[in-house]
BATI-741150 format. One record per residue (C-alpha): residue in three letters; chain; x, y, z. Coordinates in nm, 2 decimals. Layout:
! BATI-741150
+------+------+--------+--------+--------+
| code | unit |     c1 |     c2 |     c3 |
+------+------+--------+--------+--------+
|  ALA |    A |      X |      Y |      Z |
...
+------+------+--------+--------+--------+
//
This chain:
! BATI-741150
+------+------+--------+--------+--------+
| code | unit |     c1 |     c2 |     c3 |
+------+------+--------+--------+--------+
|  UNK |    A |   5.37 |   7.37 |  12.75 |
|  UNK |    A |   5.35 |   7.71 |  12.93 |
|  UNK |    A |   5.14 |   7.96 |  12.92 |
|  UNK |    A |   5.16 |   8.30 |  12.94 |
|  UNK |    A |   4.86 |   8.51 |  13.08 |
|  UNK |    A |   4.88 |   8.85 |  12.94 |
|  UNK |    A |   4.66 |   9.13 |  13.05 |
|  UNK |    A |   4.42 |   9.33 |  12.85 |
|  UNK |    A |   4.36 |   9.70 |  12.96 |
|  UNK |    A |   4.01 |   9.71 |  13.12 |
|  UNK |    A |   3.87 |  10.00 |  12.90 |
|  UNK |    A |   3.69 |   9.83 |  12.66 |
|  UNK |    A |   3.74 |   9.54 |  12.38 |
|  UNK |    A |   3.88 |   9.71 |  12.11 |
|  UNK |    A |   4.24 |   9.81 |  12.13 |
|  UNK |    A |   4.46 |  10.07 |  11.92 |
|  UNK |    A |   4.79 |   9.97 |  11.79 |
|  UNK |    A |   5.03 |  10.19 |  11.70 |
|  UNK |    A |   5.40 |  10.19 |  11.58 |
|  UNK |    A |   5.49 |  10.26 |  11.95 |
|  UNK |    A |   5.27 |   9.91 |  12.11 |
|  UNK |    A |   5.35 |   9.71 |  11.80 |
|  UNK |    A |   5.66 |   9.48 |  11.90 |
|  UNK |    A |   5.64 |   9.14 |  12.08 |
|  UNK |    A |   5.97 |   8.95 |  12.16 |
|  UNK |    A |   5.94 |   8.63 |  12.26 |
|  UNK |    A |   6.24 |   8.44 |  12.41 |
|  UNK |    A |   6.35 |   8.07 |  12.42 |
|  UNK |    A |   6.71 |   8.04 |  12.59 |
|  UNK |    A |   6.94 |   8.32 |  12.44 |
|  UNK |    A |   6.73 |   8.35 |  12.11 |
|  UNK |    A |   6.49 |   8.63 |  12.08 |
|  UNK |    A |   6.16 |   8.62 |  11.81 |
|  UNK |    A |   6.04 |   8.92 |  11.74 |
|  UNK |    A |   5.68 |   8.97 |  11.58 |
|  UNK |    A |   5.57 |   9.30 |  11.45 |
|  UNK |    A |   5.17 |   9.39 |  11.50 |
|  UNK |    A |   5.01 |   9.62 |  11.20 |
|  UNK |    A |   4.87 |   9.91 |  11.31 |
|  UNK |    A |   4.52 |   9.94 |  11.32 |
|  UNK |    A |   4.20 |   9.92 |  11.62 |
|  UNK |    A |   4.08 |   9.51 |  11.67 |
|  UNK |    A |   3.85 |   9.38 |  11.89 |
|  UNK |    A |   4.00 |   9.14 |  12.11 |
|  UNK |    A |   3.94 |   8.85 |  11.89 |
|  UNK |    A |   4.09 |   9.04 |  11.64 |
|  UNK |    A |   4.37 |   9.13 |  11.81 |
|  UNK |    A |   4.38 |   8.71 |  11.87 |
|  UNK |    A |   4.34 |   8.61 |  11.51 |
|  UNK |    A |   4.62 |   8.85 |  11.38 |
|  UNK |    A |   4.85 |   8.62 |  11.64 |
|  UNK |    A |   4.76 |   8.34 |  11.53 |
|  UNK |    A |   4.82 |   8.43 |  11.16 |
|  UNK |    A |   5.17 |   8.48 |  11.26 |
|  UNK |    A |   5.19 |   8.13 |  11.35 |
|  UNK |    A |   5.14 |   8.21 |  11.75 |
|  UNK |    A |   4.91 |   7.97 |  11.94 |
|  UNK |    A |   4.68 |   8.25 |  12.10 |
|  UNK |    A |   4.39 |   8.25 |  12.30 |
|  UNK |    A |   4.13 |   8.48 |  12.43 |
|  UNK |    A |   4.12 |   8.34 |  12.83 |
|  UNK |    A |   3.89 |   8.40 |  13.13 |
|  UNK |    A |   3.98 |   8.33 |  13.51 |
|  UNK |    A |   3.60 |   8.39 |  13.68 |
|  UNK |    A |   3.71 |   8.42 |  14.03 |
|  UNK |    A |   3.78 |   8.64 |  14.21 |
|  UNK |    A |   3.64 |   8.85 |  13.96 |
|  UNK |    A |   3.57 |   8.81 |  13.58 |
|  UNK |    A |   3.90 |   8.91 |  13.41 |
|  UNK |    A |   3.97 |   8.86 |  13.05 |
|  UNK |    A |   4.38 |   8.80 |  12.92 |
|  UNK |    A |   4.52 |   8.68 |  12.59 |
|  UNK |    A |   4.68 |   8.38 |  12.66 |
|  UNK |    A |   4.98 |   8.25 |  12.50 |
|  UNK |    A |   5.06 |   7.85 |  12.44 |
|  UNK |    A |   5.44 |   7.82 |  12.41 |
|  UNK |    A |   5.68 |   7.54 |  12.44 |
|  UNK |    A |   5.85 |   7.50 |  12.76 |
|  UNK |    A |   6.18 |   7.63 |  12.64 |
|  UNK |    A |   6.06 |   7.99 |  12.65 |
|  UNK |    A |   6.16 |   8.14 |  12.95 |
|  UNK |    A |   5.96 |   8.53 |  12.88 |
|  UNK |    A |   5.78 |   8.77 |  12.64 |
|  UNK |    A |   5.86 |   9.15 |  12.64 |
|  UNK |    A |   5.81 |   9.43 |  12.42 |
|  UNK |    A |   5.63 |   9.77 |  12.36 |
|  UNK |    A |   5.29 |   9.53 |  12.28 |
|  UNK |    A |   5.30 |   9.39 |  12.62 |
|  UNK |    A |   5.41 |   9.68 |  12.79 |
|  UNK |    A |   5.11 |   9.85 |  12.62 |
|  UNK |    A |   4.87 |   9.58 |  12.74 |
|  UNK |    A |   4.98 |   9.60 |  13.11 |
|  UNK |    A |   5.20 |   9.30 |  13.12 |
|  UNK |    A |   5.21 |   8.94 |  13.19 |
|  UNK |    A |   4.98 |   8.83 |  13.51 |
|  UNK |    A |   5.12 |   8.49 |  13.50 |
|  UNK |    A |   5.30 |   8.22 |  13.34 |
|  UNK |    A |   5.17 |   7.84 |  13.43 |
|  UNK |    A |   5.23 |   7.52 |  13.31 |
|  UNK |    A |   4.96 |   7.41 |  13.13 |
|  UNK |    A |   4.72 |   7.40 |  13.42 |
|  UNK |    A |   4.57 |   7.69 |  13.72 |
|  UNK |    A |   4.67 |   7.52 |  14.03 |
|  UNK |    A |   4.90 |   7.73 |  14.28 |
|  UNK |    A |   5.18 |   7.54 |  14.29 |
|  UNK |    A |   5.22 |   7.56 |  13.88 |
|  UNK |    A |   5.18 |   7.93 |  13.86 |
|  UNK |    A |   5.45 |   8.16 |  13.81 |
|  UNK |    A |   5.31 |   8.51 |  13.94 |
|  UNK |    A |   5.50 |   8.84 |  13.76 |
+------+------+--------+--------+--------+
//
C-alpha cells in the first residue's frame, strides 16, 4: 500500500470547490482515473467523506512534529505511481508518498 500525503491550504477548514479545483487523476502504470469533485464549500471531513463516496480510501492525517500539520491522506495500491490534477494543484500538492509507514527511509519526499 502507498500513501499519498496531500496538503491542505492552511487558511482554515473549510474549502471551496469550483469547476476550476474539481479534477483528481489518479495513475496506476499508463492508466489514468479521473474523479470529478461537485462544487460546493466542505469542511475537511467533508471534503474526506465525498472521497470516500467515490470509492477512494481517504483519510484526514496529522504529522505532530515538527509542527502540527493536517493532510488528506490517500491509501492506494502500490501500482499507482502519482495523483495530479486541478484538485491537487488547488490544495498545494503532494508532501509525500510512503509506503504504509513514516520512517525516512520509506518516504518519498515531492
Amino acid at each position: 500500500m502507498k500513501r499519498f500525503w496531500l496538503y491542505l491550504p492552511d487558511k482554515n477548514d473549510s474549502l471551496e470547490i469550483t469547476t476550476a479545483n474539481n479534477k483528481l487523476s489518479l495513475f496506476e502504470s499508463s492508466n489514468e482515473k479521473v474523479y470529478t469533485i461537485n462544487t460546493g464549500k466542505y469542511s475537511i471531513q467533508m471534503l474526506v467523506d465525498k472521497l470516500v463516496s467515490k470509492g477512494l480510501d481517504a483519510k484526514v492525517g496529522e504529522i505532530k512534529s515538527p509542527k502540527n500539520s493536517k493532510f488528506i491522506v490517500l491509501f492506494l495500491d502500490n501500482s499507482f505511481t502519482n495523483v495530479s490534477g486541478s484538485f491537487i494543484t488547488f490544495i498545494g500538492g503532494i508532501e509525500s508518498i510512503d509506503t504504509g509507514d513514516r520512517q525516512e527511509g520509506n518516504i518519498i519526499h515531492i
